[in-house]
Phi, psi and omega in degrees: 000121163246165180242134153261095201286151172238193188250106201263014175273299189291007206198053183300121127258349167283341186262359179264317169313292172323326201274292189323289161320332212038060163230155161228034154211143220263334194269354167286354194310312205299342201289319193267055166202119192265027160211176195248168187285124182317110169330128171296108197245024197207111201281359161312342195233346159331326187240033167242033166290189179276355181270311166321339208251321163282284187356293200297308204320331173302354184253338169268349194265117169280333142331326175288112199276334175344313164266346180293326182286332181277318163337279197275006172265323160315288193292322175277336179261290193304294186334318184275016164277355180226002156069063167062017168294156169234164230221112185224133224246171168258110156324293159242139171317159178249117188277153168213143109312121151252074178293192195287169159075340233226162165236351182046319170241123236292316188206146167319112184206188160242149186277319181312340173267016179238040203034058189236180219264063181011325208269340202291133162265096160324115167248146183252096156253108159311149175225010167251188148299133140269115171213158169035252208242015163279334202246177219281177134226117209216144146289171203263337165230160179299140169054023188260351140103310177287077201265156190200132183322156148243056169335135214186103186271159177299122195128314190267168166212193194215125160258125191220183161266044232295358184281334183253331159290144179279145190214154128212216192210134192268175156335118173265114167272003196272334213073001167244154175279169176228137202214119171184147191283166150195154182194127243238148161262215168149133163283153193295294216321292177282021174301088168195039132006138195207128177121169160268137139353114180304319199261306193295322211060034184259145176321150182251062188248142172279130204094003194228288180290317223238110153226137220292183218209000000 
């Protein structure tokens, strides 16, 4: 896995976020909820809190610049890691919270047991800090086993492998959320897919998970 940086002036999706919530600072979220969210056990339901279910409403709002911005961060960032090959992306990014006390995501796993591809490249953008027990934890080869934060200042993001690697999330002990998109690419080559999204149900078909870039 390497980590990189972008230009957060230029690419606000934390300031569309912020908007969303009416909060301004992101790593404070858990703050507008006035009990904290039941641990998750069922990775089916990761993406159905209550942080969830306003997010997305933001994917239907054509006012909402929020993929137009995800948009151009791909074709202007990810796209030069691959020197002109093609290349086709998740369609809308997958938002995550992890608030104190909390793990956001249900269990330890590789995306590849969730019907994505082994050939898939992961990007991790935080749009908080990620640190220590807040943040992704993954080993460095399949099945080896040594998992380690992926620690991340606001700003950097990550390309990794999350289809093949084991990953999940410890307990967050830091006391501030974690707040960040993440979302896969694949070169058209290794393009081939049957099934649903496990948490979304959406077709994993190019026009539906998968757009061409």
């Amino acid at each position: 896995m390497i980590k990189y940086s972008y230009d957060t002036d230029k690419y606000p999706l934390h300031k569309i976020v912020m908007e969303v919530f009416g909060i301004s600072e992101l790593n404070k979220i858990h703050l507008i909820l006035n009990n904290n969210l039941d641990i998750p056990d069922d990775p089916s339901k990761d993406q159905s809190t209550v942080f969830h279910k306003k997010f997305y409403k933001i994917y239907e709002d054509e006012k909402c610049n929020f993929l137009n911005i995800y948009r151009d961060f791909i074709k202007n960032i990810i796209t030069e890691h691959f020197h002109g090959k093609k290349m086709y992306y998740q369609t809308k990014p997958t938002f995550r919270v992890q608030i104190p006390n909390n793990i956001a995501v249900a269990k330890w796993h590789k995306d590849k047991a969730y019907n994505h591809s082994n050939n898939e490249i992961n990007i991790f953008l935080p749009l908080t800090e990620a640190f220590d027990t807040n943040t992704i934890w993954a080993e460095s080869e399949e099945d080896r086993g040594d998992f380690a934060p992926m620690n991340a200042k606001f700003g950097e993001y990550y390309l990794w492998d999350g289809a093949n690697l084991s990953h999940g999330n410890k307990k967050n002990e830091t006391g501030v959320s974690r707040v960040s998109i993440d979302f896969r690419i694949i070169s058209s080559e290794h393009f081939n897919y049957s099934g649903t999204s496990v948490t979304s149900k959406i077709p994993m078909s190019l026009g539906s998970y998968w757009s061409e870039i």
